[in-house]
C-alpha positions in Angstrom: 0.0 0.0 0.0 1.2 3.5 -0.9 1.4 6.5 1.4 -0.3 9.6 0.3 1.5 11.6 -2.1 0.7 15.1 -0.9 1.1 14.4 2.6 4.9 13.2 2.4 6.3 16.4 3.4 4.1 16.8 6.6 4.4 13.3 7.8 7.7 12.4 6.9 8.4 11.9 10.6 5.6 9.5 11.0 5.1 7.2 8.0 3.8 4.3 9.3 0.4 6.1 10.1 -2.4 4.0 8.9 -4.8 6.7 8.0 -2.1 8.2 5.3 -2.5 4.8 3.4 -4.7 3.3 0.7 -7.3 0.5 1.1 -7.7 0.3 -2.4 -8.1 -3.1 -3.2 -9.5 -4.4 0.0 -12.8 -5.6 1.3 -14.6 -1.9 2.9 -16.2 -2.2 6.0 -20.0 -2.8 5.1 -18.7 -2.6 1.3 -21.8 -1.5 -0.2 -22.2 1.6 2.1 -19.3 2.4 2.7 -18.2 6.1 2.1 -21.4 5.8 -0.1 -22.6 9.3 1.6 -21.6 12.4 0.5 -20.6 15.3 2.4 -20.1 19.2 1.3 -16.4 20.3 1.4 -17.0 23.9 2.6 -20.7 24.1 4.1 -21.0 26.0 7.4 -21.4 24.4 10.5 -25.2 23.2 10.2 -25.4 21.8 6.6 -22.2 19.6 7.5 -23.8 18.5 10.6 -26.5 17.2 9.0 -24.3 15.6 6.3 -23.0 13.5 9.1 -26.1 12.8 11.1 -27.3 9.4 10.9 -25.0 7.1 12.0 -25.4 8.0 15.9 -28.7 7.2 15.9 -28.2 3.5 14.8 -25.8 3.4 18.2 -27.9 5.3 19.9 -31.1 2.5 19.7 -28.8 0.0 21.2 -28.6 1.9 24.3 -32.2 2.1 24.9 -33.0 -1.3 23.4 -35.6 -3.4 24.8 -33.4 -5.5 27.0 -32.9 -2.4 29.2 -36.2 -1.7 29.9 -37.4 -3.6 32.7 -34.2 -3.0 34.5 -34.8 0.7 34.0 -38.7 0.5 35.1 -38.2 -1.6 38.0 -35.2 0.9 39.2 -37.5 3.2 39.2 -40.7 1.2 40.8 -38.1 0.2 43.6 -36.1 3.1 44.6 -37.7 6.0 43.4 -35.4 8.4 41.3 -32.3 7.2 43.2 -30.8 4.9 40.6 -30.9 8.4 37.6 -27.4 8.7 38.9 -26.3 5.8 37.3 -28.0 6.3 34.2 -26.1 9.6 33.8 -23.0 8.3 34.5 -23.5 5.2 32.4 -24.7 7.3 29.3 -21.4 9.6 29.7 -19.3 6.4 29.4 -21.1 5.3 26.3 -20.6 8.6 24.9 -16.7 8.5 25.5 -16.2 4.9 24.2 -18.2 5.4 21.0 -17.0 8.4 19.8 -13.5 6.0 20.1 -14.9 3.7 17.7 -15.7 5.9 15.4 -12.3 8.0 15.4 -11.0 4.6 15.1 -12.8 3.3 11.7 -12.6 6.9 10.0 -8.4 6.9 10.5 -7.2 3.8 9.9 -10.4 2.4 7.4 -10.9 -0.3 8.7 -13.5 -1.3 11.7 -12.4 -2.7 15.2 -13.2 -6.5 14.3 -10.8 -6.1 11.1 -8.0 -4.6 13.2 -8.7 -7.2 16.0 -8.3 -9.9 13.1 -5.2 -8.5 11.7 -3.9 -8.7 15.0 -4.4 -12.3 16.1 -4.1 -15.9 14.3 -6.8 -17.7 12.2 -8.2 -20.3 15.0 -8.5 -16.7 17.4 -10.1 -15.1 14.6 -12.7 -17.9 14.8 -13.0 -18.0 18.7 -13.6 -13.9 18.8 -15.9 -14.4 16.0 -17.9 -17.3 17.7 -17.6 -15.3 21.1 -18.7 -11.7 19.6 -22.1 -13.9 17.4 -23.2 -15.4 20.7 -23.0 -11.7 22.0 -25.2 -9.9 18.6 -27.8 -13.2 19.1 -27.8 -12.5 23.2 -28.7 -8.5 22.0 -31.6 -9.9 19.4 -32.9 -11.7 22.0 -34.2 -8.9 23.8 -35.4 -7.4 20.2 -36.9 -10.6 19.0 -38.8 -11.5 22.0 -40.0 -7.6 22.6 -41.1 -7.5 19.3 -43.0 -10.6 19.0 -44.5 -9.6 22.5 -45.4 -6.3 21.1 -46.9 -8.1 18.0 -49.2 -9.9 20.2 -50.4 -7.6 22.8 -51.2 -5.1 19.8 -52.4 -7.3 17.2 -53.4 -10.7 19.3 -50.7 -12.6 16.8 -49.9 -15.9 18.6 -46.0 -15.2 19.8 -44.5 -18.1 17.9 -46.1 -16.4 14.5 -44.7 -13.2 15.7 -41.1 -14.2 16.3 -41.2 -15.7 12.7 -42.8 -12.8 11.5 -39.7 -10.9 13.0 -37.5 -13.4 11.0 -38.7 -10.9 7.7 -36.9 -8.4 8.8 -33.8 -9.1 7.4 -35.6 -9.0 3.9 -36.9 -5.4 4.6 -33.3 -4.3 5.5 -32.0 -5.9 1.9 -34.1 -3.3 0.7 -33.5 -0.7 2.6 -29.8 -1.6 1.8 -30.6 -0.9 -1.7 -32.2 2.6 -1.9 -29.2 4.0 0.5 -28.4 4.1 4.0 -30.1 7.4 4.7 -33.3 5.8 3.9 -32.3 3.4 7.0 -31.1 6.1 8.6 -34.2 7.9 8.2 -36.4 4.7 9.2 -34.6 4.1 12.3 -34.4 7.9 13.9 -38.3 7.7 12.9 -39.6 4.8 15.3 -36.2 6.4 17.7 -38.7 9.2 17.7 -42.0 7.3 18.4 -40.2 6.1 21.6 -39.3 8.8 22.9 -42.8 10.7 22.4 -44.3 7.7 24.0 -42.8 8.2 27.0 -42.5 11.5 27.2 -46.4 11.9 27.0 -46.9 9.0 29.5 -44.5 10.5 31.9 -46.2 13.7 31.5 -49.4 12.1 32.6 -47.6 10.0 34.9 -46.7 13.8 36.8 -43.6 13.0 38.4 -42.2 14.7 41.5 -39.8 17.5 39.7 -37.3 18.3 42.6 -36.9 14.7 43.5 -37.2 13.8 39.8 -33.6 15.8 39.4 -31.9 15.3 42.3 -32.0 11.6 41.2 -29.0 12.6 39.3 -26.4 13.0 41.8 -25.1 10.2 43.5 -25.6 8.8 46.6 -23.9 6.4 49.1 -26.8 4.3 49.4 -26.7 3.0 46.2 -22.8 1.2 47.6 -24.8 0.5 50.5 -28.3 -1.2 49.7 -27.3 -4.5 48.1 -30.7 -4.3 46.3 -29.8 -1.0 45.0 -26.9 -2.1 43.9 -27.5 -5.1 42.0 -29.5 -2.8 39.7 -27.7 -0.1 39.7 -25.2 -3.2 38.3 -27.4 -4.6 35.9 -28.1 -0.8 34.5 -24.2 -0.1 34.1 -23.4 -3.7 33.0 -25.8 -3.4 29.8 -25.3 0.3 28.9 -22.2 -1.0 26.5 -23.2 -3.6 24.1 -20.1 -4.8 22.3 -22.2 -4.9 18.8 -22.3 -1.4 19.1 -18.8 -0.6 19.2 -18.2 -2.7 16.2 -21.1 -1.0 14.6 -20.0 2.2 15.4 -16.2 1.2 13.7 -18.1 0.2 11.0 -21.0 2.9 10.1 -18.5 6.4 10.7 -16.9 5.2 7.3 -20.1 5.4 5.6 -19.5 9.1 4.8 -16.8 9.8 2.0 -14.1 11.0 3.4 -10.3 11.7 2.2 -8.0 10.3 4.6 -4.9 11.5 2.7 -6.3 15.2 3.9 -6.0 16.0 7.5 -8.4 18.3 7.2 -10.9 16.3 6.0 -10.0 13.5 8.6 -10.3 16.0 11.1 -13.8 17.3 10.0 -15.1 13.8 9.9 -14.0 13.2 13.5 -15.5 16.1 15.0 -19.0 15.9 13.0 -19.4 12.3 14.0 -18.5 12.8 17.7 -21.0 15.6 17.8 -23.6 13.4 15.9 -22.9 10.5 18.2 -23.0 12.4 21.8 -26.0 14.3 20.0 -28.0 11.0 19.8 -26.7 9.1 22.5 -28.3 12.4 24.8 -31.4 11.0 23.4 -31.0 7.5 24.4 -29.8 9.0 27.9 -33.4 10.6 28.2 -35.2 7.6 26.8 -33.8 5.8 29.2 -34.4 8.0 32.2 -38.0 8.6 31.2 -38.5 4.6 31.5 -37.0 4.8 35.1 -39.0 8.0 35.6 -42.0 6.6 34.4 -41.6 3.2 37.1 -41.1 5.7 39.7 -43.9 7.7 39.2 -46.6 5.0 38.8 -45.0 2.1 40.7 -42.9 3.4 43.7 -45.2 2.1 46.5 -47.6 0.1 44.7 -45.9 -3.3 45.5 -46.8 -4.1 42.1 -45.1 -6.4 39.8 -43.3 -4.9 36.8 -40.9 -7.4 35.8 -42.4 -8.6 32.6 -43.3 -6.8 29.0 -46.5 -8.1 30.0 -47.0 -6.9 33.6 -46.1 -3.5 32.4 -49.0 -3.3 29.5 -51.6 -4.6 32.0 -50.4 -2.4 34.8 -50.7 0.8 32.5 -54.2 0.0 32.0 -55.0 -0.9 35.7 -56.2 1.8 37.7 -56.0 0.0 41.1 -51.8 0.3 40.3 -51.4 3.4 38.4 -54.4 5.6 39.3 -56.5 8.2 37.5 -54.6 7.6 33.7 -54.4 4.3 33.5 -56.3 3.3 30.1 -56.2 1.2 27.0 -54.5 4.2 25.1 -51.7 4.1 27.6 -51.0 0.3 27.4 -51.3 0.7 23.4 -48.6 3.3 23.2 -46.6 1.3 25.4 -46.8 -1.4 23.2 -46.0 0.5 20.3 -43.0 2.0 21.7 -41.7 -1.6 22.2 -42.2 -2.7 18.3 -40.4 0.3 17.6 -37.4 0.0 19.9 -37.7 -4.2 18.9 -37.6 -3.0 15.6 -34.8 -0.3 15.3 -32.7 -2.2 17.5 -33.2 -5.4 14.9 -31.7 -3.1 12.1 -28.5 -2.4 13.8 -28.1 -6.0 15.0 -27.9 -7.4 11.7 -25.6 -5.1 10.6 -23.1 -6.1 12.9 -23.5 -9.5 12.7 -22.5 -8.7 9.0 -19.1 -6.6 10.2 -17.7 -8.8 12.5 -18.7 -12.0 10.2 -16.2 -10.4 7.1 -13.8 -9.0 10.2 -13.1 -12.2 11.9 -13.7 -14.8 9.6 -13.5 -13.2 5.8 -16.8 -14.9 5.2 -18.2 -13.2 2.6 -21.6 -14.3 0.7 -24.8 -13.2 -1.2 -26.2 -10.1 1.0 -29.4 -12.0 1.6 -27.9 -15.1 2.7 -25.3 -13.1 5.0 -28.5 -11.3 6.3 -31.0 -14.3 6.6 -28.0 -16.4 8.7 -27.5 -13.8 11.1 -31.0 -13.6 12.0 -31.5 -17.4 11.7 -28.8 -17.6 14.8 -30.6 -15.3 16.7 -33.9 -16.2 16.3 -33.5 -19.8 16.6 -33.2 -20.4 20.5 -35.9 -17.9 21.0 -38.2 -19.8 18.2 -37.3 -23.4 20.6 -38.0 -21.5 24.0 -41.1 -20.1 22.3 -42.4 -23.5 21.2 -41.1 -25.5 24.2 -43.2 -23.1 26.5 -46.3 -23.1 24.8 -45.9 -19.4 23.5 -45.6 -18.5 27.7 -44.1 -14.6 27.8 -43.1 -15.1 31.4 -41.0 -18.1 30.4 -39.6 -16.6 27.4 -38.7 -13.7 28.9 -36.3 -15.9 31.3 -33.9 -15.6 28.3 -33.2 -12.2 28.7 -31.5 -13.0 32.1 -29.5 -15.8 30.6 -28.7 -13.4 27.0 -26.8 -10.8 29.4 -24.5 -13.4 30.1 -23.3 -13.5 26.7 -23.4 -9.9 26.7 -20.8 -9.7 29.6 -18.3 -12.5 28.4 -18.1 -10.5 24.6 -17.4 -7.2 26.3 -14.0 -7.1 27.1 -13.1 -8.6 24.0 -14.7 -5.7 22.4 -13.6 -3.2 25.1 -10.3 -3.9 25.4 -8.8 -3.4 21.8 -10.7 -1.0 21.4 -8.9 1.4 24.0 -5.4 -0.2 22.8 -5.7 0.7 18.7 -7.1 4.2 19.8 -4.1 4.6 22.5 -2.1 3.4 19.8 0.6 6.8 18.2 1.6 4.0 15.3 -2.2 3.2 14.8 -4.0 6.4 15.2 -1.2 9.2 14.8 -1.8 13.0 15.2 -5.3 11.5 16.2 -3.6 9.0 18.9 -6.2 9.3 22.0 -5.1 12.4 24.5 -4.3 11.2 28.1 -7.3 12.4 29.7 -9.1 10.5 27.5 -6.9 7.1 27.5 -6.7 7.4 31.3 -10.3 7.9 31.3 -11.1 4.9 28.7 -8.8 2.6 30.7 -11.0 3.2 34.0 -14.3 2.5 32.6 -12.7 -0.2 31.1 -12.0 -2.2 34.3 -15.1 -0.7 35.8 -17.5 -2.4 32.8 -15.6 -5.5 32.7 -15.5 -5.8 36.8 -19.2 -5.2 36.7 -19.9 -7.8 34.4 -18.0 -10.2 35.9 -19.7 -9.7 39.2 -23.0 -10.1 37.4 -21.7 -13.3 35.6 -21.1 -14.8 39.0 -24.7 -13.6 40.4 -26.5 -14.7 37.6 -24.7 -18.5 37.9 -25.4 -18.3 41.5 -22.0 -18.3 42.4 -22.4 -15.2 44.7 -25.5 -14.0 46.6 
């Protein structure tokens, strides 16, 4: 590969960089998209922005994904507004560790299961691809079964039709593949959208207590203190990063065209995406802290259950648990949110079982096939529980415990390389992570991957 000709002079003392050298000739990240969007050269700072916006919110829906729900709710129904602290912090580390990934795919070219690939033999490339699969089918879990739940509460659709009816997805995304990837783009910031006005009007209803509402957000020493607390406080901070995502986000930042011979340009792509990703990922923060808001406005002190999709539909409806605006309307929007979120969230899945598929094992195949196999892996187990059980939501919704297991072994094989290519002066160059930031990563590194060992060993029963 060839270093770029009008750079030579300014980079003599570095030539190694990555991002000064030509990938012509290899297989692109998400080849048919990528650098497929075009960007204006010398727009102000608002048309540019919206050039670049798009690809946060694809991250973003994975933050606020069905399989954080009822961990968010049932914060909220058990200990008021207390646990918003965590949420804040959580959504602050997202924000630092995706706008890494996305720095990282936009200088070097390549996304973080490529560079992990290039970096480790042939039968490790198949154990981090196996490892990283079970983690994208543990994430579609949540999306499958909230989906076909949402399928069946809104449209009475037995769940075993509705988890099959989920396996169409992949066809609608071949499409949506074909027209461009701001049409997905557009699609997935529109049922985004729908979520978030859901529960904004049903926390306006809801009426929660404003002053106690924000002080939620600061920490407190009970939440060390109250083992209860604390395991969900655990299970909020343990699930905040999903390791699809930072593939994803590798992946997606190289979908606008950019000229990474031009510092300049490199430059201008970094700082529109990062802005674009903190942008969006401010939206899953407030999704997410309406659903908590929301528990603790209608279920602090009710004693009600709110574990289950289920329980939360019939509770919204149920005037004996959430008062005066409990009604059909409410348990219908509810319901819609979650095919939206089930939906959105199934988009972005699939695309990253397609990037780390071509990153860790160079498979590459017919887009429908790649597509269809990627869902068939993660609809499978849920399609057996769903039979098995007789189309039971409470038993199916078991899985969700079992899927964040997955979730937590994948992490730190996601995490961890991630933080060492952007640390990296050989990798990254003049856009090398600063020291506030690598110190920073490093922290919430061993924080993340601490946490989800701890919830690894509670979830086997290992510890109380």
């Amino acid at each position: 590969m060839k270093e770029g000709i009008d750079m030579r002079e300014s980079v003599a003392e570095e030539p190694k960089h990555k991002f000064f050298q030509s990938t012509e000739g290899e297989n692109k990240s998400l080849d048919e998209v990528n650098g497929s969007v075009k960007v204006p050269k010398n727009a102000g700072f608002w048309r540019t922005l919206f050039a670049y916006t798009g690809p946060g919110i694809l991250i973003a829906v994975g933050y606020m994904d069905p399989g954080n729900w009822i961990t968010s709710i049932a914060g909220g129904a058990q200990f008021k507004y207390s646990l918003l602290s965590v949420i804040l912090i959580s959504s602050l580390i997202a924000m630092l560790l995706q706008s890494m990934a996305a720095r990282l795919g936009i200088v070097t070219g390549k996304d973080l299961a490529q560079l992990t690939r290039e970096r480790t033999s042939k039968t490790m490339g198949i154990v981090l691809w196996l490892i990283t699969e079970s983690a994208i089918m543990a994430t579609d879990v949540a999306e499958i079964i909230g989906s076909g739940i949402a399928l069946k509460l809104l449209f009475n659709i037995p769940l075993v039709v509705g988890i099959l009816i989920t396996t169409a997805d992949v066809l609608i995304l071949l499409l949506l593949m074909k027209l461009g990837f701001r049409k997905i783009e557009a699609i997935v910031a529109t049922l985004v959208a729908v979520i978030l006005l859901v529960f904004t009007y049903e926390v306006f209803l809801a009426g929660p207590q404003l002053d106690q509402m924000f002080a939620g957000y600061m920490p407190t020493k009970d939440i060390v203190t109250n083992k209860s607390m604390l395991y969900l406080a655990l299970g909020i901070v343990g699930a905040t990063v999903m390791p699809h995502d930072l593939y994803l986000g590798s992946s997606i930042s190289q979908t606008r065209a950019v000229d990474r011979h031009d510092r300049q340009d490199v430059a201008k792509a970094i700082k529109f995406t990062t802005i674009d990703s903190n942008l969006q990922l401010t939206i899953a923060f407030i999704v997410n802290s309406l659903l908590l808001i929301l528990g603790a406005a209608l279920f602090f002190g009710t004693n009600s259950t709110v574990g289950r999709f289920v329980d939360l539909f019939n509770s919204l409806n149920n005037s004996h648990i959430v008062g005066a605006i409990a009604s059909p309307m409410l348990s219908m929007l509810f319901a819609v949110a979650l095919l939206s979120s089930g939906q959105s969230s199934t988009i972005t899945g699939t695309l990253s079982g397609q990037i780390i598929m071509e990153g860790f094992i160079h498979l590459r195949m017919p887009l429908w096939a790649q597509r269809l196999l990627t869902r068939l892996l993660s609809v499978t187990p849920v399609l057996i529980f769903a039979i098995y059980y007789h189309g039971n939501e409470a038993k199916i919704e078991n899985l969700l415990t079992l899927s964040q297991v997955f979730l937590s072994v994948a992490l730190p094989f996601a995490i961890v390389p991630l933080v060492k290519f952007t640390s990296s002066k050989e990798l990254m160059g003049e856009f090398v992570n600063k020291a506030w930031v690598k110190y920073s990563a490093w922290v919430a590194t061993v924080m993340l991957v601490s946490l989800n060992i701890y919830l690894i060993l509670q979830t086997v029963g290992v510890i109380g």
